[in-house]
N, C-alpha and C positions, 0 to 999 in steps of 0.2 A: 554551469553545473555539469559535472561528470555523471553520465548515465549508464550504469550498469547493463551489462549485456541481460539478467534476471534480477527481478524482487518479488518483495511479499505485496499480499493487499495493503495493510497496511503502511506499508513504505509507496506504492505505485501513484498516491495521490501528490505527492512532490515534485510529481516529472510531465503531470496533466499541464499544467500553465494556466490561468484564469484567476479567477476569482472563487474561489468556496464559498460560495452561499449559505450551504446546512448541511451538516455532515453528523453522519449516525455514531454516537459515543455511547460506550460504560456496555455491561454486561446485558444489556439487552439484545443488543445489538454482538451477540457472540457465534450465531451462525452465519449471520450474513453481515456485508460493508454495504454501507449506502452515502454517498454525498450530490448533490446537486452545485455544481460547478457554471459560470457563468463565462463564456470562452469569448475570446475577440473575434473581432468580424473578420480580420485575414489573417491567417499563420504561413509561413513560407515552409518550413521544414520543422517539424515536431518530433526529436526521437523518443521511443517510448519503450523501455525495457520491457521483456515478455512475462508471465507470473506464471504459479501453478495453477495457481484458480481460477475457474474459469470468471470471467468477464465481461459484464453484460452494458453496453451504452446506450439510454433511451434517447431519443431528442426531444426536448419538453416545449424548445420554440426555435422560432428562425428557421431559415432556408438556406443551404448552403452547398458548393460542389466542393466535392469529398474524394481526396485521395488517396492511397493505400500504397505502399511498395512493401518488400522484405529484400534488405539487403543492396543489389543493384538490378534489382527484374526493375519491368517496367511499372509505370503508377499504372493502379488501377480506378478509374472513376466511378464513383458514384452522387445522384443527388439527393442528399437529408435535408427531409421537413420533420415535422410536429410527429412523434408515432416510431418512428424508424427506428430499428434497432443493429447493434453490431454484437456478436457473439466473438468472443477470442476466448479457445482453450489453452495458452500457452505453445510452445516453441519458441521460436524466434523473433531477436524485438524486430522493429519494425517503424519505418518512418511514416511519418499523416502531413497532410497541410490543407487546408480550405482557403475557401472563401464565399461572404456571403452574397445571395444575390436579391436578398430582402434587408430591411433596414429593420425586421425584427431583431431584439436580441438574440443569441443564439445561446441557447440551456443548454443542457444535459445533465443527465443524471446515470452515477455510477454505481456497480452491483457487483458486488463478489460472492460466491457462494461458497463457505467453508469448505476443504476438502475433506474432512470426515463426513458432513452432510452429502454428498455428492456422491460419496462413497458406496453411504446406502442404500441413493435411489439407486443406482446402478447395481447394486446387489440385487436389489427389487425387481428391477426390471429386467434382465440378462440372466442372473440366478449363477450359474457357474462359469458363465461364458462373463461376466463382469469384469474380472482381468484384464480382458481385451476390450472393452469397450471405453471408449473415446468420444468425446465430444467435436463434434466439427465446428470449425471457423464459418459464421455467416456475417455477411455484409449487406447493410441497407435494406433490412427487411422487416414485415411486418408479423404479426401476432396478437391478436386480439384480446385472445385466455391471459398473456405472456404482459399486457399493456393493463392490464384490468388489477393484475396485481403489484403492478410496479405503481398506481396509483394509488392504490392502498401503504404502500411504502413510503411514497411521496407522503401522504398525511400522517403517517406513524413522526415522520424527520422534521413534519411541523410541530407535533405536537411538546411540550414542555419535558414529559414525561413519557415515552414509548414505552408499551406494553411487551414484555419480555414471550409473555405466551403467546400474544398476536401475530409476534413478528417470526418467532419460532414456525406458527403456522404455515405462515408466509412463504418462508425459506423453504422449507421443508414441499409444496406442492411446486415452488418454482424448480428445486431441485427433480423431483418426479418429471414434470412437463418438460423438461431438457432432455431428462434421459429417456425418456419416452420419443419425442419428434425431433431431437437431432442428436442423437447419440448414434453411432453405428461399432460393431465391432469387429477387429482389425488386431492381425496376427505381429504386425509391425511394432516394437518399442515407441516410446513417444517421444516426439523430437526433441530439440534444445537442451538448456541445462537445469538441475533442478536448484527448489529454494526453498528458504524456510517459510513451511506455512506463517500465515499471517498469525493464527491465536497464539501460536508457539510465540513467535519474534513479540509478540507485543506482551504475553509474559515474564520474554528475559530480560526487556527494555525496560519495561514498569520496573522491577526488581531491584536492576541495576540502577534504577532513577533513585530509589528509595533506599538503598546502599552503597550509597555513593563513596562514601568515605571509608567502606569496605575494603581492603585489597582484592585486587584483581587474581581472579582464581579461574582460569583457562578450565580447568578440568569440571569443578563446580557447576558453573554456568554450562557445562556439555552435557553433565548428570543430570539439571534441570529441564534440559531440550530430550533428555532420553536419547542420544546420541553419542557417537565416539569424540572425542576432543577432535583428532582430524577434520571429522564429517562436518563436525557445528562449525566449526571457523572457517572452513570453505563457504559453508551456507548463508552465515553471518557474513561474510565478507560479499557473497553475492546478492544479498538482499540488499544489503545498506552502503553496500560502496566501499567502508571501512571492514577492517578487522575488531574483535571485540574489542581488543585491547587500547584500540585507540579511539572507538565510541568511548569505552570509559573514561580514556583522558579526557573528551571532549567535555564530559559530561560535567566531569570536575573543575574543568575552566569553567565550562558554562555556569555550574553554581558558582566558582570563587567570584566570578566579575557582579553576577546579582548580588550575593552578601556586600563587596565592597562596594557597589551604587547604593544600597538598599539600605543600610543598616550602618552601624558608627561600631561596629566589632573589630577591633587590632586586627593589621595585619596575619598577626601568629595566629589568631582565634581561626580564623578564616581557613590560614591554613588547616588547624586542625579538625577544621569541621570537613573540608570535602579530602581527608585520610594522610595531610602532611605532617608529620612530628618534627619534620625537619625547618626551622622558618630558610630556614636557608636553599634547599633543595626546591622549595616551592618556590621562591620567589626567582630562581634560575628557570624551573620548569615555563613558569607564569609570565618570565619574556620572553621566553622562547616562542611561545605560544601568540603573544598578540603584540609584543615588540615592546611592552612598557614594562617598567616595576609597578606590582601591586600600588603603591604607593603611587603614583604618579597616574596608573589608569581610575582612580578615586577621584583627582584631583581631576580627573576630565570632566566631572560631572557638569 
């Protein structure tokens, strides 16, 4: 998999590697990410795109020695148990690898904090000097306050139904406690490259999932990011790898191939459902794409 130099919270769970356990969905979960990921006992080299948001890693179980580099500096060790935490505010990705030295599983649980929430603890906290304030990079450290309500988050990601005001809560004192004990502020711009916030990317990607057969409208989709057509396709392109325009194709293979397993709809149908009038144009695009004719990728069933 090709890993981006930057992405969103949303995109950043694809480049983690393990197992997803339980992972925080739908509008509850609109201020903050949460997933609980279940990770192997040794990784050799892990790269990990950087985000805007900041990012917070608890360890839920296992033992393991933990390394860090940016770039080609040296690895830096550290060793995570049960409790420990990593802070990353963005910059530069950055390589990880472990290994365990218990035969407990080893958890973790992952935490993004919207950047409009962030925004306003640091207004809170700073008042006019907020501009400059930054969150710092910590590694392998504890927090108790920081631990008490990531437990609470843990049972929000169990529960069937998470409580949209709870979790709000949530977010919201986690954001404060950040900007309160590790924020400092700093005349410096902030390093790396930027990305499209997570709630942003995950309103053009819904959209587009759900307009599929729409024509692809560059400018559109810029107006609904509130940005310049330039800006969003850079940003889109650094969150997810691609450009929009060819998420969109993907998107429309991705539906034509489920229509043709799924369902007994003609070929043309198919086309016309994810935005071909053309059967012909589609079924050139559609071996281009995965090497078969419509017709003959059905017949793999």
């Amino acid at each position: 998999m090709t890993v981006p130099e930057t992405t969103s919270a949303e995109a950043f769970e694809r480049y983690v590697g393990g197992k997803c356990l339980q992972a925080g969905r739908g509008e509850a979960w609109r201020d903050i990410k949460a997933w609980i990921v279940a990770l192997p006992p040794v990784v050799d080299t892990l790269k990990l795109p950087s985000v805007s948001e900041p990012f917070l890693a608890w360890t839920l179980s296992g033992e393991v020695d933990f390394q860090e580099r940016e770039g080609k500096r040296p690895w830096i060790t550290h060793r995570l148990k049960k409790g420990s935490f990593f802070l990353t505010s963005g910059g530069a990705p950055y390589d990880c690898r472990w290994k365990a030295v218990t035969s407990e599983p080893f958890q973790s649980m992952a935490v993004f904090i919207e950047l409009p929430l962030l925004r306003c603890a640091m207004d809170e906290v700073f008042g006019a000097e907020a501009v400059h304030a930054r969150l710092r990079d910590m590694s392998a450290f504890t927090d108790v306050a920081l631990s008490s309500w990531m437990e609470h988050l843990r049972d929000e990601l169990m529960r069937r139904h998470a409580s949209p005001l709870f979790l709000q809560g949530i977010a919201q004192a986690i954001a404060i406690h950040l900007a309160r004990n590790y924020a400092e502020t700093t005349k410096e711009s902030p390093s790396g490259s930027p990305s499209l916030p997570g709630y942003k990317l995950r309103q053009i990607t819904d959209w587009m999932a759900e307009n599929v057969a729409e024509e692809f409208n560059l400018d559109r989709l810029a107006a609904k990011a509130g940005l310049s057509k330039f800006y969003f396709n850079r940003l889109f392109k650094s969150a997810l790898g691609m450009s929009p325009s060819r998420y969109h194709m993907t998107l429309r293979m991705d539906t034509a191939k489920r229509l043709l397993r799924e369902t007994r709809k003609t070929v043309v149908s198919v086309g016309l459902d994810v935005g071909y009038a053309n059967p012909s144009h589609f079924a050139q695009l559609f071996r281009r794409e995965t090497g078969l004719s419509p017709s003959d990728y059905r017949q793999q069933r």
